[in-house]
C-alpha positions as a Markdown table, in Angstrom:
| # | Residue | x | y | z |
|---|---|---|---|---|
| 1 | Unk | 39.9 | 136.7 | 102.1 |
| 2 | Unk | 43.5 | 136.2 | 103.4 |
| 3 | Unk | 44.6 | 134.1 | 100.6 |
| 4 | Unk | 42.2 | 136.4 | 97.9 |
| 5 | Unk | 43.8 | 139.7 | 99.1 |
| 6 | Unk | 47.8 | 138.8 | 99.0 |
| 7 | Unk | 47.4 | 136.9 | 95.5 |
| 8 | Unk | 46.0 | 140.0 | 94.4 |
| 9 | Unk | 48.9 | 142.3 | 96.3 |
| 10 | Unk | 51.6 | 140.3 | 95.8 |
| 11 | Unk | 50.4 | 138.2 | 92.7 |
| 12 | Unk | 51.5 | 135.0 | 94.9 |
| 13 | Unk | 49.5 | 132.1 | 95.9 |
| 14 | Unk | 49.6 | 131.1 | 99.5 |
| 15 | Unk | 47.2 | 128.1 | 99.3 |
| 16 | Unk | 50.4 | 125.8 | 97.9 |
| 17 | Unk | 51.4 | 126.1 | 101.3 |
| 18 | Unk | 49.9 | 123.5 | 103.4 |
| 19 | Unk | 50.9 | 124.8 | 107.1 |
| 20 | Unk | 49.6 | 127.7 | 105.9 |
| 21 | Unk | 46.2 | 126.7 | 104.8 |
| 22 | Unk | 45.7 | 123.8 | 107.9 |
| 23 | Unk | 46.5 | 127.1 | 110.1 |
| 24 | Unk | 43.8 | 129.1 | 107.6 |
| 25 | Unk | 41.5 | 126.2 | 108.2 |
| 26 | Unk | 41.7 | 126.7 | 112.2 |
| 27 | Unk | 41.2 | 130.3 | 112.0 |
| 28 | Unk | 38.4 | 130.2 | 109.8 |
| 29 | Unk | 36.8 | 128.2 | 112.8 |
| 30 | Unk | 37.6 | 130.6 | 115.1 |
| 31 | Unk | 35.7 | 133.3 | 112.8 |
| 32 | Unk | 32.7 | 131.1 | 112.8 |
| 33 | Unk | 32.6 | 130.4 | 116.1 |
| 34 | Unk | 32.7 | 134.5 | 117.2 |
| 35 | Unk | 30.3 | 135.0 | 114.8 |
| 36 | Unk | 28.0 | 132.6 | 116.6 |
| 37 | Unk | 28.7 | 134.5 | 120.0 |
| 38 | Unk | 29.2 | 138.2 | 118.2 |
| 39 | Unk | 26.0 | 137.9 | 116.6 |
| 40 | Unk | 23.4 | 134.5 | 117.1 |
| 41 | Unk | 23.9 | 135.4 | 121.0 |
| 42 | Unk | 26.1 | 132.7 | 121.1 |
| 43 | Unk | 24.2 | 130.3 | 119.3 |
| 44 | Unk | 25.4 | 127.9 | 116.9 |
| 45 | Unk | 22.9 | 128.8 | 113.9 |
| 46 | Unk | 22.6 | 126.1 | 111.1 |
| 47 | Unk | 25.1 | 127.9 | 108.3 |
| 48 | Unk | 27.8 | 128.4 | 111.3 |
| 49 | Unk | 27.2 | 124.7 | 112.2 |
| 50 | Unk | 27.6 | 123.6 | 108.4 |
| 51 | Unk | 30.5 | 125.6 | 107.6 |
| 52 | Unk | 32.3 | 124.2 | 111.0 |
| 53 | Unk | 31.0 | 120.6 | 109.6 |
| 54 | Unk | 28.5 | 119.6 | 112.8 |
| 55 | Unk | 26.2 | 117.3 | 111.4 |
| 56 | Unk | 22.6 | 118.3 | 112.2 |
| 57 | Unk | 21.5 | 118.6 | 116.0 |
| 58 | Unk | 18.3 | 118.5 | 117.6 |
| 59 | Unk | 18.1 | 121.8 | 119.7 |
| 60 | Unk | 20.5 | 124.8 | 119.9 |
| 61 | Unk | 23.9 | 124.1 | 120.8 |
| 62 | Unk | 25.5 | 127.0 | 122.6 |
| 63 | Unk | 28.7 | 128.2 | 123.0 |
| 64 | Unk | 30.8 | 128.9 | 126.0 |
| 65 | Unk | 34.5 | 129.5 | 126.3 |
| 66 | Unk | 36.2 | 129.3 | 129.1 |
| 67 | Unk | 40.3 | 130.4 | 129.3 |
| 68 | Unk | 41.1 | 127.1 | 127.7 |
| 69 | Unk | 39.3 | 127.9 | 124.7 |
| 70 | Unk | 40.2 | 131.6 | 124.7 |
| 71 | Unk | 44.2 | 130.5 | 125.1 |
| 72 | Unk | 43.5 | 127.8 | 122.0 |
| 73 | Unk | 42.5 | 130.9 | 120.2 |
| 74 | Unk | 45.4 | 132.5 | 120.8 |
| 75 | Unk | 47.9 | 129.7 | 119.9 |
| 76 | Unk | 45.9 | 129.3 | 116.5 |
| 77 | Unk | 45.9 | 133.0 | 115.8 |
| 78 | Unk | 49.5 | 133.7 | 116.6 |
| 79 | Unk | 50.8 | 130.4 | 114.7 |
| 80 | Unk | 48.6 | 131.8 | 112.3 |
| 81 | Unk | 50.8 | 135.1 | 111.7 |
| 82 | Unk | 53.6 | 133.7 | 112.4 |
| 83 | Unk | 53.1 | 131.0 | 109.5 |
| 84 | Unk | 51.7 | 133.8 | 107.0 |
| 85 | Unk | 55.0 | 136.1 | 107.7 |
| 86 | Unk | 57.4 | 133.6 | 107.3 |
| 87 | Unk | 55.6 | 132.8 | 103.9 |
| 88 | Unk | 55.6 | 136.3 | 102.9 |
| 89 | Unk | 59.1 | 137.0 | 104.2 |
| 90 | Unk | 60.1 | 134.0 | 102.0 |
| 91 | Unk | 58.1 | 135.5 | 98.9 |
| 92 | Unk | 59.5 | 139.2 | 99.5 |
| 93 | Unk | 63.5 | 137.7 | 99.8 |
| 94 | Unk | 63.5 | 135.9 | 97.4 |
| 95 | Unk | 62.1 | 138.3 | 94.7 |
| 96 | Unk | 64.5 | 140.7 | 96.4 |
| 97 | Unk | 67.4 | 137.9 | 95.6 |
| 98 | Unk | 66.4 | 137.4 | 92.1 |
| 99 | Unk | 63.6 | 139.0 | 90.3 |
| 100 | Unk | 64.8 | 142.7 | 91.4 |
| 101 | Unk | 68.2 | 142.2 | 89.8 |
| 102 | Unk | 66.5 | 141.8 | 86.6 |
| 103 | Unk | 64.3 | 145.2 | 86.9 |
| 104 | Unk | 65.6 | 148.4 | 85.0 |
| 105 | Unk | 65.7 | 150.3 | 88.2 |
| 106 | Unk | 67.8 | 147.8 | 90.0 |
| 107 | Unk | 71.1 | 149.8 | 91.4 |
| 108 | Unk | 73.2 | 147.4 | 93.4 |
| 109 | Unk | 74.4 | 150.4 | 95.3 |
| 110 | Unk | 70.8 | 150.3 | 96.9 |
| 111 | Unk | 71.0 | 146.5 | 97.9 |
| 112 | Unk | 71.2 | 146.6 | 101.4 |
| 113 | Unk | 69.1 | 149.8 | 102.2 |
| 114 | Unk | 66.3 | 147.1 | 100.2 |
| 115 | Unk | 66.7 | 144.4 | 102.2 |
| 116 | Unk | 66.9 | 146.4 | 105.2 |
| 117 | Unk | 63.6 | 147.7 | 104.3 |
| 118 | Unk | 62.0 | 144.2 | 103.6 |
| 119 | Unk | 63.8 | 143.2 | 107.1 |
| 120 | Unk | 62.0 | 145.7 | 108.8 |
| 121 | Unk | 58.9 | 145.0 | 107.6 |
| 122 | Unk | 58.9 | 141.3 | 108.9 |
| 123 | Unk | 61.2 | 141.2 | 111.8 |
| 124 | Unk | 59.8 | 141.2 | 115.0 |
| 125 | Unk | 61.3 | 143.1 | 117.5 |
| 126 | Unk | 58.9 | 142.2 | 120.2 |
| 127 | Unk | 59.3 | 138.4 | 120.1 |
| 128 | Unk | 63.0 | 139.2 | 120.0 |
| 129 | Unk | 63.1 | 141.1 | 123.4 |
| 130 | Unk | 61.2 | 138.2 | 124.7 |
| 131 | Unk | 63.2 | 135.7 | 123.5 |
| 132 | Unk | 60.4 | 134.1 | 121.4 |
| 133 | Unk | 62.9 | 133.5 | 118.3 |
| 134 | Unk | 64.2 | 130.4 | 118.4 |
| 135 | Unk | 67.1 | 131.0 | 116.6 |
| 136 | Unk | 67.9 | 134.9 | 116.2 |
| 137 | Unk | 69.8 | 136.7 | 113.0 |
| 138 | Unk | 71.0 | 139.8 | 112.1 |
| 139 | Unk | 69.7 | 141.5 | 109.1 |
| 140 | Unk | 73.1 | 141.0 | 107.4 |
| 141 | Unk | 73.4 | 137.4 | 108.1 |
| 142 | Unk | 69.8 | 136.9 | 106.8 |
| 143 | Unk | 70.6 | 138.9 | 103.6 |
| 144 | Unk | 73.8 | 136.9 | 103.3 |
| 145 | Unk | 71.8 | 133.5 | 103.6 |
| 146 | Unk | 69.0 | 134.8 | 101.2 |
| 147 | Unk | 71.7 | 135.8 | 98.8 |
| 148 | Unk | 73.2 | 132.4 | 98.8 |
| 149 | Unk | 69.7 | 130.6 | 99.1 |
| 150 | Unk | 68.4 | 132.4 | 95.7 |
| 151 | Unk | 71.7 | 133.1 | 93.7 |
């Protein structure tokens, strides 16, 4: 529904992404898997056990997750967003770049109050306090490199 909902938003197609759809893959697990405990009392019903690919298994299989698990969980649904809004960040930049230059509306005098909004839709400023981007820019130097990226 991920990949269904943002071609129809933003008319782009995120499955030609592989990291992104290996990630997708994972997390799709995941949904199976809390389904299972959410709702089968953590059972792993037949349907759950095809769609995760478990070849047939005499008995119930139950599942049980410990921290491990839970902390596996976590990775994959944070690498998850992480993947998905650098894709989009990619797809809004770059439109900003070129396509909106073309549009009747376009007023160059409005450049940087655009990108600043696109900036602040994707920039994180949680994992910034915490030092969780690896290599930090400024909204200006990431318009400047977007502008030379897409011109």
């Amino acid at each position: 529904n991920i990949i269904k909902t943002c071609r129809k938003a933003l008319n782009y197609d995120f499955s030609k992404n592989t990291a992104l759809s290996s990630i997708l893959s994972e997390f799709d697990k995941i949904c199976e898997l809390r389904h299972c405990i959410a709702h089968a009392g953590s059972v792993l019903s037949g349907k759950n056990a095809a769609k995760l690919q478990i070849s047939k298994h005499k008995g119930f299989i139950t599942i049980k997750v410990g921290y491990k698990e839970i902390q596996e969980c976590l990775a994959i649904c944070m690498t998850l967003v992480a993947c998905f809004n650098t894709e989009c960040f990619k797809v809004i930049a770059q439109r900003w770049a070129k396509e909106w230059l073309n549009l009747a509306s376009w007023n160059p005098s409005n450049e940087t109050r655009l990108f600043k909004d696109v900036w602040h839709a994707f920039f994180s400023v949680i994992d910034s306090n915490n030092g969780d981007i690896e290599e930090p820019l400024s909204m200006v130097r990431c318009k400047n490199i977007v502008k030379k990226s897409f011109v």
